[in-house]
N, C-alpha and C positions, 0 to 999 in steps of 0.2 A: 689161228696162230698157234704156235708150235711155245707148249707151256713155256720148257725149257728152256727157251733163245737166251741170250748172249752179247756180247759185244767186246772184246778186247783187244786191246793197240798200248805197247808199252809201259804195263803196267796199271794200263786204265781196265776199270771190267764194268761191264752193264749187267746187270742180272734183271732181266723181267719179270723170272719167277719170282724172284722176293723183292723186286720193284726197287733197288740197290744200285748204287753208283761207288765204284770203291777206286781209291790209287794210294799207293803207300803206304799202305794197313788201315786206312780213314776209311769207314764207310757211313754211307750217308742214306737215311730212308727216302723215296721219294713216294708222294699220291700218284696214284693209278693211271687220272689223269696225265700226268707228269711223266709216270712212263712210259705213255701212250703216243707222247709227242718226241719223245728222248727217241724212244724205238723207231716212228719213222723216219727223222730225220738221220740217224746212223744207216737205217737201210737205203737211203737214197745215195750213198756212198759221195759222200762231198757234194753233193747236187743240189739245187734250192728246191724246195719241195714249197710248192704256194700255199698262200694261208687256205684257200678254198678245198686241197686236198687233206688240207690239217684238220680244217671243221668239218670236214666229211666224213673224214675216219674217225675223229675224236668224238665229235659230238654231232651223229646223224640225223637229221631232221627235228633239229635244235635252231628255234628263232633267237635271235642276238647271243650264241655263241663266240661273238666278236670278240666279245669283252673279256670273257673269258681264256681263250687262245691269249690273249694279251698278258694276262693273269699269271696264268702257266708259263709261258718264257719268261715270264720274271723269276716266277719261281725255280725254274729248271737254272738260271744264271747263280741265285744265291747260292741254290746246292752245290754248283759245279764249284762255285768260290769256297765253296768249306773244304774242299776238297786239296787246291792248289790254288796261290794266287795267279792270277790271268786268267784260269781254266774257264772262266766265264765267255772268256770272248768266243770261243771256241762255236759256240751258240750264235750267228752271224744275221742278224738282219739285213733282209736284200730289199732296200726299199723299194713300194709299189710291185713285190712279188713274192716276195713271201719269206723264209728261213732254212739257211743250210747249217751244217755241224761239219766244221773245218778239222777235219782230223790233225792236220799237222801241226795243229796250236797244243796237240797230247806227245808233250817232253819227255822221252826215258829219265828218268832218275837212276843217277851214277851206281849206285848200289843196288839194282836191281836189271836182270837178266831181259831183253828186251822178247816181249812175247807179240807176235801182229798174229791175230786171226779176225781179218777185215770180214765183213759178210758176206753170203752167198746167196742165190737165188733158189734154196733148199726148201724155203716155207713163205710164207705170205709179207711176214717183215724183214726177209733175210738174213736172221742172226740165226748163228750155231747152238748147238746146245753147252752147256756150261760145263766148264772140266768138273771134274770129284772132287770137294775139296779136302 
């Protein structure tokens, strides 16, 4: 994976490198784990990514990592919520198939300039590298 990657849509930014979740000057730490799941579900661009390609990527030939994936979506929903209220939903469970990240539940905010740099198929998660800041 491409240290650097990315994620931003309206003010929303994902940072891998420092495992970060920011919107409206809020930022918020996440675990590795956590980023690990945030990251592919942005790169499947609105697509349901199944729990079996989540516990593959996340935790490779790891017995009852079930539990865990469970774990982490919770966790990944509080963070989104310190963020914005709703911004949780955004995290979408597809019962009996797995989990997508609904970009269009990430609202410009009035006072902020709207920025889309959706993913690309440039590196293995498909996120950009991160502007300068």
């Amino acid at each position: 994976m491409d240290a650097s990657a990315c994620f931003e849509l309206n003010g929303f930014k994902f940072n891998r490198t420092e495992n970060t979740v920011e919107k409206s000057g809020v930022v918020v730490k996440l675990t590795n784990k956590v980023s690990e799941v945030l990251a592919l579900l942005l790169s499947a661009n609105d697509e349901v990514v199944t729990r079996d390609i989540l516990l593959q990527e996340v935790w490779p030939n790891r017995f009852g990592a079930d539990e865990s994936l469970s774990r982490v979506i919770s966790d990944l929903r509080k963070k989104l919520e310190l963020l914005e209220p709703d911004l949780s939903s955004a995290d979408e469970t597809i019962p009996k198939r797995g989990y997508k990240f609904d970009t269009s539940i990430i609202k410009t905010n009035p006072n902020e300039t709207v920025s889309v740099k959706k993913p690309t198929l440039s590196n293995r998660l498909g996120l950009h590298p991160c502007s300068e800041k």
